[in-house]
N, C-alpha and C positions, 0 to 999 in steps of 0.2 A: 664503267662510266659512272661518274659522280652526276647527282640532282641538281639540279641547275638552282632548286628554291632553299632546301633543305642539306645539303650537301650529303646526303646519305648514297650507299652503295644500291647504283640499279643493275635488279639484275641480266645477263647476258641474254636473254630469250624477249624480254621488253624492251632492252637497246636494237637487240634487230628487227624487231618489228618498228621502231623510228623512235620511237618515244626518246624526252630527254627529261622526264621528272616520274618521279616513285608513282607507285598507287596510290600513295596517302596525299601526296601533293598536286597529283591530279584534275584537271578542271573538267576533263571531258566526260561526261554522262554514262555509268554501264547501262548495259542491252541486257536485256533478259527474253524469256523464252515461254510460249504455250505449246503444249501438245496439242498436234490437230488428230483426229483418227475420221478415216475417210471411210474404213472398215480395218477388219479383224488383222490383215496386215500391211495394207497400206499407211501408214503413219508418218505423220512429217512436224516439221515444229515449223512456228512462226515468230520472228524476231521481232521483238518492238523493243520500246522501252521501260525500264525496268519498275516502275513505279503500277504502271498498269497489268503487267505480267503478271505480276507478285498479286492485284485483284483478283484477275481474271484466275489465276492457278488455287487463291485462296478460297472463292465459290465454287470451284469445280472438286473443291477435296471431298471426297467423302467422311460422312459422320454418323457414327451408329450403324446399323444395315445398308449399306448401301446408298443412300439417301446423300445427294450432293448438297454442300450448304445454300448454296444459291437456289435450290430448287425446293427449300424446306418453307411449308405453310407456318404464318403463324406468331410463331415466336423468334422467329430469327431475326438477328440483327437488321439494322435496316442499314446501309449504306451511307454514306454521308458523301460521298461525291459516284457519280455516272461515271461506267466503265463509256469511255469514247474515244474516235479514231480508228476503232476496227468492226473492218463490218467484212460478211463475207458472202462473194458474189454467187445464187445460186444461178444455173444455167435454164434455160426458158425455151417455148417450143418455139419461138422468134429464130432464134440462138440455133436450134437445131437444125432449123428450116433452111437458116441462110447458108450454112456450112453443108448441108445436106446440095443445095442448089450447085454450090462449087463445087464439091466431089461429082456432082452428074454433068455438070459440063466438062470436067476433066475425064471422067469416063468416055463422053463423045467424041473428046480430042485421042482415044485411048491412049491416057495416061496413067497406067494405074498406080506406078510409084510416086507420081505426084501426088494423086487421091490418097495415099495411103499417107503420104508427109501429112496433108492439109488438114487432116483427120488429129494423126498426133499433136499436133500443132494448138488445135482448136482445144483439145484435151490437157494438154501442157496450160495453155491460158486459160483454163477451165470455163471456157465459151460454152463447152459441152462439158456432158457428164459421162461416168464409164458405160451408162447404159445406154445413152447417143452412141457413143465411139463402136459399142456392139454392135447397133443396128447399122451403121453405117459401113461398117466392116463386111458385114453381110451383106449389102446391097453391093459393095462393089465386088465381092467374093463371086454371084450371082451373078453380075455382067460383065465379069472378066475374071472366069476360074483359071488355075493355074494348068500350065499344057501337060496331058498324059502322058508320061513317056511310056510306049511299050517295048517291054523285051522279049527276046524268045527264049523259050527253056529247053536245053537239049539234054535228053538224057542217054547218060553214057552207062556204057554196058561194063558188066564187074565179070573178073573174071567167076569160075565158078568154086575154084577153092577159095577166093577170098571168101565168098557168099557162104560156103559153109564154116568157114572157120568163124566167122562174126556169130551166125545163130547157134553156133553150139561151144561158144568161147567158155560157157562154166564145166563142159566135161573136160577142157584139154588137160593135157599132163601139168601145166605150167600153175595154173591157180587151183593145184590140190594141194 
């Protein structure tokens, strides 16, 4: 497909995603990206836009020992515009409480694959935290553990040359 402004060649992987002009001729705004690290392997990014990204990735670089720009006393540049628009929501014992309330009445209903959805749920929209989702997992584990299965175990009788051929398997003719 030819550029609808520029008439240059677009390529086949941008015409199917819909587009009908180059990158260069482009009006529409790129996205850019922050790392979030939640711990050591939980990590996820988050999309914004690209003007803000490029701050927010540019304070958080490291420089010298480990020392993030944004976090240097002193001499560091000062900013000339506020990173804004992202903020991020931590979870509260409000927050805990009220998701804790609904897993106990889903318990009294015994439900406990509900309890255990409304939990992920709550931890997916980050209402809670991994350490809520713990303790909450635990309260319902404690009011509705999973059912024992018992088995029985028969034991069966060998004959008795099998029994001596196993214990004395290194003197046989075969592994000299």
């Amino acid at each position: 497909m030819i550029c609808k402004s520029c008439k240059t060649i677009i390529p086949q992987g941008r015409v199917d995603l819909g587009y009908t002009e180059c990158v260069d001729c482009s009006t529409i705004e790129a996205v850019g990206c922050v790392d979030i690290c939640y711990h050591k392997t939980g990590n996820t990014i988050q999309v914004m836009d690209k003007t803000t990204a490029e701050k927010i990735n540019k304070l958080s670089q490291r420089a010298g020992y480990g020392i993030m720009r944004g976090l240097r006393g002193g001499s560091s540049q000062k900013s000339s515009t506020p990173i804004t628009g992202w903020t991020v929501r931590m979870p509260t014992r409000d927050d805990f409480e009220k998701v804790g309330k609904q897993v106990m009445n889903l318990i009294e209903l015994n439900n406990k694959e509900t309890a255990i959805k409304t939990i992920e749920e709550a931890l997916v929209s980050r209402l809670i935290s991994g350490s809520h989702r713990r303790q909450l997992m635990e309260i319902v584990n404690t009011f509705m553990p999973e059912k024992i299965v018992e088995r029985t175990v028969t034991e069966d009788i060998v004959d008795e040359e099998i029994q001596f051929a196993f214990r004395n398997w290194k003197n046989s003719k075969i592994y000299r």
